[in-house]
C-alpha positions in Angstrom: 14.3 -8.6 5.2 13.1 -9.1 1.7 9.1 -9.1 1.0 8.0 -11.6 -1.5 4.3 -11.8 -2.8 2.4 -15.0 -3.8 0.3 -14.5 -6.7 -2.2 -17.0 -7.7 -2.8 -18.2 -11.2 -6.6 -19.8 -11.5 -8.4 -19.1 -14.3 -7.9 -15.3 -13.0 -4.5 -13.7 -12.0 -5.2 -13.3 -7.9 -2.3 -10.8 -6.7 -0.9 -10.9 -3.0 -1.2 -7.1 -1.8 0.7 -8.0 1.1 3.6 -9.8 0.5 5.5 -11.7 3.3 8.8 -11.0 4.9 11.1 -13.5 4.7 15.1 -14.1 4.9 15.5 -15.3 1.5 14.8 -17.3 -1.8 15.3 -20.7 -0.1 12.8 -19.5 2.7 10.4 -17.9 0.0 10.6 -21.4 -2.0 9.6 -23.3 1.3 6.8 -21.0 2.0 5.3 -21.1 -1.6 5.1 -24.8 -1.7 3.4 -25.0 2.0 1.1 -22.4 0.4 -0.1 -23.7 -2.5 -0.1 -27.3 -0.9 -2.7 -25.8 1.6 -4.5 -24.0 -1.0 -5.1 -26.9 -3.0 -6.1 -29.2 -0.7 -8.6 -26.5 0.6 -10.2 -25.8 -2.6 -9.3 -29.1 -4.6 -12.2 -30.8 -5.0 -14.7 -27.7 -4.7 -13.1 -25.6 -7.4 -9.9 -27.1 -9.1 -11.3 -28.4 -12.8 -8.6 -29.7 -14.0 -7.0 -26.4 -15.6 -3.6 -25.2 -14.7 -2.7 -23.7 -11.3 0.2 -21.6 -10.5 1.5 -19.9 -8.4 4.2 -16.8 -9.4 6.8 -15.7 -6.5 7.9 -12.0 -7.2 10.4 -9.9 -4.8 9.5 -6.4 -4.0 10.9 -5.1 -7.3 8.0 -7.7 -8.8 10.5 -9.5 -10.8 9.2 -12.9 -10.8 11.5 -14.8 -8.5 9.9 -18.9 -8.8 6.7 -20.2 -10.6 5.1 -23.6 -9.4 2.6 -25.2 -11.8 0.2 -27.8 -11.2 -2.1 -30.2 -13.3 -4.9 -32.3 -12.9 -5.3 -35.0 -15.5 -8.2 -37.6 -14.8 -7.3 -40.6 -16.7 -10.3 -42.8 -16.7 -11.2 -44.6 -13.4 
């Protein structure tokens, strides 16, 4: 099985030294979204200021594989 690694994007570049096995890219793509939807809501309001997050998917070659970005824009209330 393929290992893919979830690297973080927060102000700092936060590798995955790990990796996860998994069957392939449409099983990769699932994971990263359930990832960083748990990481953000875990550290949302404590430490996400508004600045880009991503997160970069590589295979075990590090080629980068996917790249989900996310942006906070407060608007006025």
């Amino acid at each position: 099985m393929p290992r893919y690694f979830f690297n973080v994007v927060d102000g700092k570049f936060l590798v995955d030294e790990q990796g996860t096995e998994l069957s392939g890219i449409d099983e990769a793509r699932a994971q990263a979204i359930e990832t960083a939807g748990a990481m953000l809501r875990d550290q949302g309001r404590a430490s996400w200021r508004g600045t880009d997050w991503q997160m970069h998917v590589t295979n075990e070659w590090k080629d980068t594989v996917l790249k989900l970005h996310f942006s906070l824009e407060e608007t006025g209330r």
